[in-house]
Backbone as a ProteinNet text record, in pm:
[ID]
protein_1_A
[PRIMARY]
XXXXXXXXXXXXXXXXXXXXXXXXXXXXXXXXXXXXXXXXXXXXXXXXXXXXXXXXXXXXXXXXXXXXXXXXXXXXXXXXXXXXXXXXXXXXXXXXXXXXXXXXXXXXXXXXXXXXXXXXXXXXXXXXXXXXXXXXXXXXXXXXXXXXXXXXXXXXXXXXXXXXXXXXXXXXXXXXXXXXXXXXXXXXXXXXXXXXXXXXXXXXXXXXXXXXXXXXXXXXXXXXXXXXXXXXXXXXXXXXXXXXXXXXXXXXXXXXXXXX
[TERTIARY]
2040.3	1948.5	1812.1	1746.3	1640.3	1657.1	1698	1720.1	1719.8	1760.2	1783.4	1613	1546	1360.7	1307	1360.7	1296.7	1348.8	1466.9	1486.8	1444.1	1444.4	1327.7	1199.1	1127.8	1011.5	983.6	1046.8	1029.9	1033.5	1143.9	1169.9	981.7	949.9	789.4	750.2	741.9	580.2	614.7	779	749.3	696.5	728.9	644.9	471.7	417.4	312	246.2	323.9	303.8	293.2	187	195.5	171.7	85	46.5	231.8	265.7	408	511.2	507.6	565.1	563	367.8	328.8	424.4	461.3	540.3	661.9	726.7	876.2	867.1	776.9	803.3	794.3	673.8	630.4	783.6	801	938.7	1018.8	1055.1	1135.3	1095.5	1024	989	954.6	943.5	974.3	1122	1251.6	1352.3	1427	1365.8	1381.2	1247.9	1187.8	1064.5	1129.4	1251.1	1283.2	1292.4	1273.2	1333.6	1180.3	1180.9	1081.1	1051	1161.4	1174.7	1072.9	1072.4	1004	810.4	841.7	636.4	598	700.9	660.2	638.8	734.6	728.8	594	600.9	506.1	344.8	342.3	218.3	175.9	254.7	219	162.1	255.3	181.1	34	4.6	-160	-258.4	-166.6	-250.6	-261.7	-142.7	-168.6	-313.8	-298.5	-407.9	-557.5	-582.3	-678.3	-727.8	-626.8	-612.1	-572.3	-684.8	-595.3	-582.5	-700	-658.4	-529.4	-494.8	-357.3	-241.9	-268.3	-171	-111.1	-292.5	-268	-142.4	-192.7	-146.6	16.5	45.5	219.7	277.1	209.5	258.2	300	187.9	203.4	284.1	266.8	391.2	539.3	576.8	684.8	740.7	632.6	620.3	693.2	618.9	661.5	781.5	823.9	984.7	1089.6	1025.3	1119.8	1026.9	1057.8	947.2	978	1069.6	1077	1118.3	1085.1	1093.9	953.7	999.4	876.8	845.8	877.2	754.1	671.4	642.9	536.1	449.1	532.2	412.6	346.7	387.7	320	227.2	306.7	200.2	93.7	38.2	-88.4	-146.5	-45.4	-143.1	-206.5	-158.1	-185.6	-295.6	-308.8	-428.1	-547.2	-513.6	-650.2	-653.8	-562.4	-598.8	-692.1	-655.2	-742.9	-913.7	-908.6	-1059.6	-1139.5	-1042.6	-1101.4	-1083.8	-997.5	-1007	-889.2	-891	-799.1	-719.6	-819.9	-785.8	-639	-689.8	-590.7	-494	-465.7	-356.5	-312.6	-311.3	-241.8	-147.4	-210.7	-116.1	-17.7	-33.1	26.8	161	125.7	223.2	292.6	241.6	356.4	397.3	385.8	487.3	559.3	580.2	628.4	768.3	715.2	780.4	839.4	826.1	907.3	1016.9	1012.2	1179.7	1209.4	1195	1193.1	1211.4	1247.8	1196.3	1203	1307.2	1332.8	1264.2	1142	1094.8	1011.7	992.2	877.1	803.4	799.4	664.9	594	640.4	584.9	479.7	549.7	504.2	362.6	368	342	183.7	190.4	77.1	-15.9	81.4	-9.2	-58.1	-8.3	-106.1	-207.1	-219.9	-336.8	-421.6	-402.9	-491.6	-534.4	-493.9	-507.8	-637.6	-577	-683.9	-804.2	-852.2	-943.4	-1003.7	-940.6	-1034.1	-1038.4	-1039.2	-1114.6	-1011.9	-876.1	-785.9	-641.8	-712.8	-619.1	-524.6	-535	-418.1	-334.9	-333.6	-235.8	-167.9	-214.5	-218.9	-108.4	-159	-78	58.4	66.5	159	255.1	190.3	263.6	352.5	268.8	355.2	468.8	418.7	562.5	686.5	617.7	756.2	804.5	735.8	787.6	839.4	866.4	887.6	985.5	998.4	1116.6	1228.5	1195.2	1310	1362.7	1266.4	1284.3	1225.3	1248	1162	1147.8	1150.4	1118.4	1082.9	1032.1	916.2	785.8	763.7	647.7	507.6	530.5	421.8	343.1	424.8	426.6	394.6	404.1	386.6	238.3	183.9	82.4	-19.5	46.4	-116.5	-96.5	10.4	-5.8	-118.7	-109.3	-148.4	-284.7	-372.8	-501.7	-547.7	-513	-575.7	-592	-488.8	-523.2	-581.3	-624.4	-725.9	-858.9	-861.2	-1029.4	-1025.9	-922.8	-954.5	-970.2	-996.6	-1042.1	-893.9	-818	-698	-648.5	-673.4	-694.4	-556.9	-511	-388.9	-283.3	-253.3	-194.2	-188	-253.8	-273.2	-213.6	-289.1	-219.7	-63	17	166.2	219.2	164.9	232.8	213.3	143.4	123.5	202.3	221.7	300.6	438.8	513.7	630.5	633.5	484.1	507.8	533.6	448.1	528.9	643.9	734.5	850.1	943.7	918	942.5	914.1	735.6	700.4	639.8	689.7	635.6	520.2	566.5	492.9	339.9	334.1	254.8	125.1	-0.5	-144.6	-215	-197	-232.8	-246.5	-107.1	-78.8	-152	-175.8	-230	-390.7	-454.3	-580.5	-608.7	-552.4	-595	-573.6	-454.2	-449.5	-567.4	-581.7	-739	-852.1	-856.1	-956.6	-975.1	-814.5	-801.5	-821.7	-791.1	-845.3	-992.4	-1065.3	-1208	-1279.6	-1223.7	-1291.7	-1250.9	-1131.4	-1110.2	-1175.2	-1246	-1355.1	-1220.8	-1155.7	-1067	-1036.8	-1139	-1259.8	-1105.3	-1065.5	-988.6	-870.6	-839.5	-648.5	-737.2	-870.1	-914.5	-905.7	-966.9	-990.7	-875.5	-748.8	-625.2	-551.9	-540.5	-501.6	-584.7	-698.7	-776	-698.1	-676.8	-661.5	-521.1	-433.5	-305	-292.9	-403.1	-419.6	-419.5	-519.7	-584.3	-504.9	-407.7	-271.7	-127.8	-125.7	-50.5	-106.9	-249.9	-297.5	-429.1	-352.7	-511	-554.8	-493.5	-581.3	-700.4	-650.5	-723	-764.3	-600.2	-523.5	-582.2	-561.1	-584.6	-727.9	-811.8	-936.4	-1018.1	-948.9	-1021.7	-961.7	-834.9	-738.9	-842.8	-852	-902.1	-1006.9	-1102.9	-1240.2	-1240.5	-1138.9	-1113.7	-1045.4	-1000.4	-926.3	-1052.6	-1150.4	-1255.2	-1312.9	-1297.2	-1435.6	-1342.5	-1174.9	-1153.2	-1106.4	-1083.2	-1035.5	-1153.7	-1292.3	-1396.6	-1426.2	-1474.1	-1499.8	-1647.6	-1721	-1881.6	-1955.5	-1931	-2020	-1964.4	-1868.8	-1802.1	-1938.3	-1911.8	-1906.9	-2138.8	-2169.9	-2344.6	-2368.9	-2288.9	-2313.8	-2200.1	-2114.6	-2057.1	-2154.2	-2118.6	-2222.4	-2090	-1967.1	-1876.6	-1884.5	-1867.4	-1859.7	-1742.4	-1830.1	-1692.8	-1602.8	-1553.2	-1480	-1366.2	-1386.1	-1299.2	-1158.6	-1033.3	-895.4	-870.1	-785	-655.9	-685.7	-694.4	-633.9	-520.7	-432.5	-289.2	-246.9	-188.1	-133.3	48.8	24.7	216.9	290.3	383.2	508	619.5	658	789.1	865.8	989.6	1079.6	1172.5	1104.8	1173.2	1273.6	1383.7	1518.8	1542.8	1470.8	1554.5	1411.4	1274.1	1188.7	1158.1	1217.9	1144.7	1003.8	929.6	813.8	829.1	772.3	785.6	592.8	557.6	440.9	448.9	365.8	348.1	193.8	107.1	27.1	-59.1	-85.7	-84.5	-261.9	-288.5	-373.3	-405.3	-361.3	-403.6	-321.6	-144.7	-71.8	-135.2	-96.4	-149.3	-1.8	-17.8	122.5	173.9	310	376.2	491.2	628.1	721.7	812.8
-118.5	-220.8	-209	-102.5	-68.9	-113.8	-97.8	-141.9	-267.4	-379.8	-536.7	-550.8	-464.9	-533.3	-481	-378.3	-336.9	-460.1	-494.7	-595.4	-723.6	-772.6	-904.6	-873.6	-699.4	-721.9	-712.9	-674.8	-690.5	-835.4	-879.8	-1086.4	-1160	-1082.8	-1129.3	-1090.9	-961	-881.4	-973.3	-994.4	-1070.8	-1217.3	-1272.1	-1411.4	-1393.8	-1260	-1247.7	-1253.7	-1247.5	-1246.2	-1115.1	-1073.8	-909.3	-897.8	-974.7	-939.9	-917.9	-1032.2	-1030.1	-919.6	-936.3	-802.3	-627.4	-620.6	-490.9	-544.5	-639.3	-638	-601	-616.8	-612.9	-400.3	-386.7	-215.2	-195.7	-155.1	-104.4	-149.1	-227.2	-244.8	-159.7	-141.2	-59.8	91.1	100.7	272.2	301.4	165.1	199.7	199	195.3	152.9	318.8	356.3	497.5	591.1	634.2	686.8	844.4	856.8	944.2	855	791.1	678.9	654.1	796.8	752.8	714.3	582.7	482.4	341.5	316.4	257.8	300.8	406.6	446.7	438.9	427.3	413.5	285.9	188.4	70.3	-17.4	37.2	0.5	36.8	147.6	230.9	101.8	119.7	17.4	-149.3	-194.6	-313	-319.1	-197.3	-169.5	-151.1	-114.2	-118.9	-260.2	-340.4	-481.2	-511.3	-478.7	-506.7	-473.4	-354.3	-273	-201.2	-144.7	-67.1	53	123	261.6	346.8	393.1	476.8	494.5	351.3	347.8	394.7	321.6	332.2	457.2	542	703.8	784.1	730.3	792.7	741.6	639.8	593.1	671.1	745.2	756.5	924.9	965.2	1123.8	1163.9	1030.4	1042.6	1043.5	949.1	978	1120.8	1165.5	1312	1398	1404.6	1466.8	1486.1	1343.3	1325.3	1376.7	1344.5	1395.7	1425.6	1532.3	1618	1587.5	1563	1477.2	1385.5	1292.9	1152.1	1124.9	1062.3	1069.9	954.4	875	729.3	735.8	859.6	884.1	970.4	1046.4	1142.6	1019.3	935.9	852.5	763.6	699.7	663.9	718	850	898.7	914.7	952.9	916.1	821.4	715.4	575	586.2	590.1	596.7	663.3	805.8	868.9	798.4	728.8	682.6	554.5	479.2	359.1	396.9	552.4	594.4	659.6	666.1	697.9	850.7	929.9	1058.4	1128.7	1076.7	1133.3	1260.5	1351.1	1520.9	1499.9	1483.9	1433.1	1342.9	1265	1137.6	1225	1310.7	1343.7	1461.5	1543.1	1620.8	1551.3	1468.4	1395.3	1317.1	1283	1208	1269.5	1461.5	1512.9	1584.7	1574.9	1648.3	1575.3	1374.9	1269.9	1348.3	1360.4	1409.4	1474.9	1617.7	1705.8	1704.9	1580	1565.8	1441.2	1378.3	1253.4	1235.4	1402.8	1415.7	1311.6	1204.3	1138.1	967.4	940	840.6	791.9	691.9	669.3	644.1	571.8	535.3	584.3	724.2	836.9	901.6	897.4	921.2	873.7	755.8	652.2	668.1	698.5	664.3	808.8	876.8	1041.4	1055.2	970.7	945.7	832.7	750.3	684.2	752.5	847.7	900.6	1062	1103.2	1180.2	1154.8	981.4	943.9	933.2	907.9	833.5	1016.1	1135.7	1208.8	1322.7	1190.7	1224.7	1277.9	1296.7	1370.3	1296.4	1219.3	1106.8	1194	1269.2	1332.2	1361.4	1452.8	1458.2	1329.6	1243.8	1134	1053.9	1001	962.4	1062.7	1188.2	1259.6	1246.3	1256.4	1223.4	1047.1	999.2	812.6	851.4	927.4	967.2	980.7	1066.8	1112.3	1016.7	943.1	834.7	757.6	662.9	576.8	627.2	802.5	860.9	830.7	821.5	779.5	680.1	579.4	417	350.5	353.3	319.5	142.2	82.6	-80.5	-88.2	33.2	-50.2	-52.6	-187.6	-236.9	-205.2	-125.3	-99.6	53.6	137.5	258.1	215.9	114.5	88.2	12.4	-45.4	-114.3	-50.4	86.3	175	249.2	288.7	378.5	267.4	144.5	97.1	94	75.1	52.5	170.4	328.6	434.9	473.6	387.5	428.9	335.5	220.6	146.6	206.8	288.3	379	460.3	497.3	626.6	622.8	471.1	430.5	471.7	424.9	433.5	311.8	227.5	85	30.3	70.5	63.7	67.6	244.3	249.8	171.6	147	17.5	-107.1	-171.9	-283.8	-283.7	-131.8	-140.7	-167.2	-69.9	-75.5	-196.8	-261.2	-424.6	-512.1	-533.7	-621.3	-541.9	-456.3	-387.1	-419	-446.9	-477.8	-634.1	-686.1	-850.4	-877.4	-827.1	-826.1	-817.7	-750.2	-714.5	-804.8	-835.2	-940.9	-1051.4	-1137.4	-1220.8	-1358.5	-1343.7	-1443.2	-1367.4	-1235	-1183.5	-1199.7	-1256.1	-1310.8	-1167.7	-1075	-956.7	-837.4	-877.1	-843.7	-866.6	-1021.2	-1099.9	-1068.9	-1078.9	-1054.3	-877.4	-755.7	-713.2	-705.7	-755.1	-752.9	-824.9	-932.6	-990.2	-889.1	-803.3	-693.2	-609.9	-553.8	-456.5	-564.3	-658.2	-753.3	-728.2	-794	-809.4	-632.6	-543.7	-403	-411	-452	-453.4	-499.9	-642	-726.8	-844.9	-872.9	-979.6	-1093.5	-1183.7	-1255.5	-1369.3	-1406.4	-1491.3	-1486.6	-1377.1	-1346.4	-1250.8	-1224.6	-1215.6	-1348.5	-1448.8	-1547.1	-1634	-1632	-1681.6	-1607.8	-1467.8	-1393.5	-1423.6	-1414.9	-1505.5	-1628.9	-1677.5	-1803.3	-1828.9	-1783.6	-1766.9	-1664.1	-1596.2	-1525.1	-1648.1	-1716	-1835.5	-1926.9	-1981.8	-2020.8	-1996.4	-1919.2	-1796.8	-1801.1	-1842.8	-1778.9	-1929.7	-2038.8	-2134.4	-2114.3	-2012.3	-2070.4	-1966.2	-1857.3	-1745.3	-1652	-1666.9	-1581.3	-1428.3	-1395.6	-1235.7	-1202.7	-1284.2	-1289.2	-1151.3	-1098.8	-984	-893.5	-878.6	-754.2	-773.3	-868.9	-822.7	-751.2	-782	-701.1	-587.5	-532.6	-382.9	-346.5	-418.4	-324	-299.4	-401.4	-368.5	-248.5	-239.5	-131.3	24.3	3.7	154	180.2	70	166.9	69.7	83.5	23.2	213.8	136.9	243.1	289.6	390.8	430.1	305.4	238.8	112.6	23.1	-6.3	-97.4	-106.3	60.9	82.2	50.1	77.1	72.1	-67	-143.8	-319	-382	-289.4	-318.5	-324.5	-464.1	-469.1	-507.1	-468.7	-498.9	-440.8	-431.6	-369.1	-293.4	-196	-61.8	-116.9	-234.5	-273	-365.9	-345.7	-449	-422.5	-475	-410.8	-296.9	-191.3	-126.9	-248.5	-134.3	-198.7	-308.6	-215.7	-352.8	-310.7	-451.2	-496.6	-457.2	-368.4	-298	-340.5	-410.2	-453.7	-379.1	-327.7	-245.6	-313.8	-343.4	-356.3	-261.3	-258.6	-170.8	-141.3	-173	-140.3	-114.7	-106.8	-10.7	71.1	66.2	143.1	135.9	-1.4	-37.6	-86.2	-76.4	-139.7	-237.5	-318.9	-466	-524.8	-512.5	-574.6	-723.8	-737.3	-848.2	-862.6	-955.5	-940.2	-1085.6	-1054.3	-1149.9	-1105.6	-1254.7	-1203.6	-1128.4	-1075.8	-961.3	-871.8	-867	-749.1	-645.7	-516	-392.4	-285.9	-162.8	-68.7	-92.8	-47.7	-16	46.8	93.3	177.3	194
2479.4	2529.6	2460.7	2482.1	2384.2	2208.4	2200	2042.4	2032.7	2148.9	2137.3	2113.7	2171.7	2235.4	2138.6	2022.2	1892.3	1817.1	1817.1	1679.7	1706.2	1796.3	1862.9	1818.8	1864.3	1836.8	1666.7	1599.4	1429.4	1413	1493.9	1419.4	1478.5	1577.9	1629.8	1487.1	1471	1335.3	1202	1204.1	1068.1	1073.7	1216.1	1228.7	1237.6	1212.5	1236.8	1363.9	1503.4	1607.4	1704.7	1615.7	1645.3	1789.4	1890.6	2056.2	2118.7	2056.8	2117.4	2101.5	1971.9	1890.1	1996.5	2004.6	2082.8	2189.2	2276	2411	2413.1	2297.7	2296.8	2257.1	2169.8	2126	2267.1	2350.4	2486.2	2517.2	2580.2	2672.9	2586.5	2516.1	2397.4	2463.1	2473.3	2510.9	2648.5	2723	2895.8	2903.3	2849.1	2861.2	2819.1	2691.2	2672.8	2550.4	2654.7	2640	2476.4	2422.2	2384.3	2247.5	2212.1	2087.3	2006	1855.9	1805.6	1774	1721.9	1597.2	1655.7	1818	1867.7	1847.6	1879.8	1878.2	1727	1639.4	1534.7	1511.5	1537.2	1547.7	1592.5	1728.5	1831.4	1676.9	1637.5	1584.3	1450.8	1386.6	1266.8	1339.8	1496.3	1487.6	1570.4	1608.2	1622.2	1519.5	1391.7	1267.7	1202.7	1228.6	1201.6	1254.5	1396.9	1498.3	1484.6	1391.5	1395.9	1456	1595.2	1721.1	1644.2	1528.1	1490.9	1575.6	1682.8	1816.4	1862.8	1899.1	1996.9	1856.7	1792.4	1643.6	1596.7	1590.9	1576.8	1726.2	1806.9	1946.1	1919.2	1837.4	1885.4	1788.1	1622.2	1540.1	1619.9	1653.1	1725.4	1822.7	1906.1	2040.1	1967.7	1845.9	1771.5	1695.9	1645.4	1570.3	1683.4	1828.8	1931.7	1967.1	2003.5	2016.6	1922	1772	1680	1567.8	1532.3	1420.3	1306.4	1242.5	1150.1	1163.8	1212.3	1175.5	1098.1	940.6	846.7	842.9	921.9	921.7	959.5	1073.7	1174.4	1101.3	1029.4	944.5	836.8	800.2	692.1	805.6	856.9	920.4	1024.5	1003.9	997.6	900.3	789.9	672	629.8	676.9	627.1	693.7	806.5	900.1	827	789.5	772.5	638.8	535	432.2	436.8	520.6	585	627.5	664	713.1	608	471.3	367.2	382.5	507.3	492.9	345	295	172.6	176.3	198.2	214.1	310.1	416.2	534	504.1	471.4	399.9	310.3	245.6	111	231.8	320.7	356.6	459.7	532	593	559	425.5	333	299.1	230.9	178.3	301.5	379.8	530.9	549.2	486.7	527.9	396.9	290.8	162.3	190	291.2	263.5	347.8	406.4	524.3	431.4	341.3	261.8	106.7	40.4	-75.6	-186.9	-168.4	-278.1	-267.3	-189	-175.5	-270.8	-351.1	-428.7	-394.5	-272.6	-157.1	-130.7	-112.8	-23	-142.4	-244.4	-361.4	-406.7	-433.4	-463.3	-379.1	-248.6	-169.6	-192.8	-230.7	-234.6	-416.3	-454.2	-606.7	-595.4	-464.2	-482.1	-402.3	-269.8	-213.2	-305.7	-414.8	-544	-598.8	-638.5	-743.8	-673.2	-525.9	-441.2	-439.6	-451.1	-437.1	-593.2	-683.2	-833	-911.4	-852.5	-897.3	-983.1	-1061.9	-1177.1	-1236.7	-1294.1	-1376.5	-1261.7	-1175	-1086.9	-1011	-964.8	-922.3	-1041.5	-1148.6	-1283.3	-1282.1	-1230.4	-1230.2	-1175.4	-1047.5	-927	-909.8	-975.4	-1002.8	-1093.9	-1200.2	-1308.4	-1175.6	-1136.1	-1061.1	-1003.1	-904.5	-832.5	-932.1	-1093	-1136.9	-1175.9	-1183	-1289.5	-1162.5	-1048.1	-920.3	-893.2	-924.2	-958.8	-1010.3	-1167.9	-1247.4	-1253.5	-1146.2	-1148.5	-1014.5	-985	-809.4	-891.3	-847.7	-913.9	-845.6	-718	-681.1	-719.1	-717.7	-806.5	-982.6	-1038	-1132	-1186.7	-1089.2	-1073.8	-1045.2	-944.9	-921.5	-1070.1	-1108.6	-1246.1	-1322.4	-1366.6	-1445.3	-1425.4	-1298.6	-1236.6	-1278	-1262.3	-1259.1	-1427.6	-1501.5	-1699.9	-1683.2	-1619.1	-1604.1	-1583.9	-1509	-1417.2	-1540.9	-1596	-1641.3	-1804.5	-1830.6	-1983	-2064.1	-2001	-2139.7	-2156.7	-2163.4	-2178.7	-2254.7	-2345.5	-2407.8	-2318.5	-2302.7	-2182.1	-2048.8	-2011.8	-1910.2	-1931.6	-2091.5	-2118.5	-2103.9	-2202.6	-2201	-2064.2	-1964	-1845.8	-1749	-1765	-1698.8	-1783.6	-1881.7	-1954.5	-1924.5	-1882.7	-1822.4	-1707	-1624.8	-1484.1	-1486.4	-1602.2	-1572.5	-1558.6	-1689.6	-1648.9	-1540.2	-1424.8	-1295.6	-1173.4	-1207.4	-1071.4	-1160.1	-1223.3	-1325.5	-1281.5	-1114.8	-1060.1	-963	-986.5	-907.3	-977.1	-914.7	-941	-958.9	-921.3	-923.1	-1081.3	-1115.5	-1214	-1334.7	-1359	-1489.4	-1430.5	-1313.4	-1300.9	-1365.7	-1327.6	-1404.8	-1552.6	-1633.3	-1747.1	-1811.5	-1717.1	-1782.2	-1776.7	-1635.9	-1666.5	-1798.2	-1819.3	-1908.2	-2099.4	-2101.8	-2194.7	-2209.9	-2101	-2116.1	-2162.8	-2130.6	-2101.1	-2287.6	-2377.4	-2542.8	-2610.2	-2520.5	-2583.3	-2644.6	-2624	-2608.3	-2515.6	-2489.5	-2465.9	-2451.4	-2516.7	-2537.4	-2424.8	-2457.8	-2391.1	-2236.8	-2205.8	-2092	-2034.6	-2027.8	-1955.3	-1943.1	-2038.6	-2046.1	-1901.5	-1836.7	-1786	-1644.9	-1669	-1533.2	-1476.5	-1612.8	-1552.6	-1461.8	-1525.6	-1499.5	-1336.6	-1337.6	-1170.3	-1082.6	-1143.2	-1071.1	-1042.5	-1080	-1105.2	-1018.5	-1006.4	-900.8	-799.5	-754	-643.8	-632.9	-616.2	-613.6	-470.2	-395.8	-260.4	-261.3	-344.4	-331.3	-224.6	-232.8	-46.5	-116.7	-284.5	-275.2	-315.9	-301.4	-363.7	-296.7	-176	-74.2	-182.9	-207.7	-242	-437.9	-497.4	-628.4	-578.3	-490.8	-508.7	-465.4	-380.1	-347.6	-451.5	-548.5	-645.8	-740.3	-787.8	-814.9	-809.5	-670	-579.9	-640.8	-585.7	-602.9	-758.4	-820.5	-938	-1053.7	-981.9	-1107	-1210.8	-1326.9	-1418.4	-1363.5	-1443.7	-1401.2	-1450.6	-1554.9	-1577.7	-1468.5	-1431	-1300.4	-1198.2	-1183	-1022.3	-1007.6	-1152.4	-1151.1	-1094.1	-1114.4	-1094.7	-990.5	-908.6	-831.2	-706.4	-615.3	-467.6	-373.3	-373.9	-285.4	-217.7	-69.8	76.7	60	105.8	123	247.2	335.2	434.7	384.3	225.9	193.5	165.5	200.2	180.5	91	120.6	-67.1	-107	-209.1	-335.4	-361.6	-306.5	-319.2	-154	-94.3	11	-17.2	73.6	87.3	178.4	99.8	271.4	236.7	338.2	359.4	478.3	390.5	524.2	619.3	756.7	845.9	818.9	811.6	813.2	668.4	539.4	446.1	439.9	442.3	388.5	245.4	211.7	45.4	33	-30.4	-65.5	-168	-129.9	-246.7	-305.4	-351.5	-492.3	-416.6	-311.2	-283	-175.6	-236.2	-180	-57.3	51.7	161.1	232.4	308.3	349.1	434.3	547.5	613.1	681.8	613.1	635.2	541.6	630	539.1	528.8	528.8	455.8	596.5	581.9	662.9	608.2	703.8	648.1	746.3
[MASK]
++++++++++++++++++++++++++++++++++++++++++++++++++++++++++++++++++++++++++++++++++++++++++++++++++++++++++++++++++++++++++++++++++++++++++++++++++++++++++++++++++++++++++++++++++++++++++++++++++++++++++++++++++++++++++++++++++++++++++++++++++++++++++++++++++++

């Protein structure tokens, strides 16, 4: 019975009807208070919400019930990654890792909370690994490309975005930074071609929040002297995972954030 009021409440989160959604998890865990898959459930759609308190509290009440269950360990990481606590998100993630070892996700999130505390080579490392696992998740591929982006290898960057086109060919995300990594060559031309084509992909300018946080976290030291973006502004990139396999998909929306 419990399980009917979890899969109702996912068909709510993907209609974006998260108040409803929180009703169906809760009933889910008054029905059987032992089922962590629910507080996890329940936890991510308080982060929809911006209720990280309660969010933190569903991911922990899950941990409790079952000690490894590693959605719950990620999603505290996600949490302290959201508060900018990095230190914290990186161990969180790999406790998610070490009942999980073969995830690129898991991966994936502990080379961007790497790079966020100055630590690119490892970070770039750590994506190897994740891409050497599945080398066509494009989201593991996209932070690789952003961070030889920060980290002035500009070439490198270019190859691996033109590899990521191939993959998400319609993603606005993609061609906006290749236009970055253009303009940073002084290729003035095939920059503003790559703009444009973002622009194109994206006329409503649903990701216009997500470019300027990508701005903010992976700007260079000349970036960041003339950067005035609000530190409140989204990741970098917007992560959807679907519940029931735990894939991440390179797709970016206006105000879903990670999940798993």
């Amino acid at each position: 019975m419990f399980q009917a009021w979890c899969v109702t409440g996912n068909c709510f989160s993907l209609q974006k009807e998260h108040d409803t959604a929180i009703k169906f998890f809760q009933r889910a865990i008054q029905i059987d208070s032992g089922f962590a898959y629910a507080y996890t459930l329940l936890g991510h759609e308080y982060v929809f919400t911006e209720e990280l308190d309660k969010a933190m509290s569903c991911f922990r009440n899950a941990i409790r019930v079952d000690p490894r269950h590693y959605n719950a360990w990620y999603g505290v990481g996600m949490i302290y990654q959201k508060q900018e606590k990095f230190s914290l998100a990186e161990v969180h993630f790999r406790k998610a890792l070490s009942i999980n070892p073969k995830s690129p996700a898991l991966l994936c999130h502990i080379g961007v909370v790497q790079h966020a505390q100055q630590k690119s080579e490892k970070a770039l490392i750590t994506l190897n690994n994740a891409i050497s696992i599945e080398p066509k998740n494009p989201l593991c591929r996209f932070h690789r490309a952003s961070i030889l982006f920060s980290s002035d290898k500009h070439k490198e960057a270019l190859t691996e975005l033109e590899h990521l086109k191939q993959i998400v060919p319609k993603e606005s995300l993609v061609y906006f930074l290749i236009g970055k990594v253009h303009k940073k060559l002084g290729n003035t031309h095939l920059a503003l071609m790559n703009f444009s084509w973002a622009m194109e992909l994206d006329p409503k300018g649903i990701n216009n929040q997500i470019k300027e946080a990508i701005d903010k976290r992976y700007a260079t030291d000349e970036d960041e002297a003339s950067s005035q973006i609000d530190d409140s502004v989204l990741l970098p990139m917007e992560e959807h995972v679907d519940e029931a396999s735990g894939e991440f998909q390179l797709h970016a929306t206006e105000s879903d954030t990670e999940s798993l």
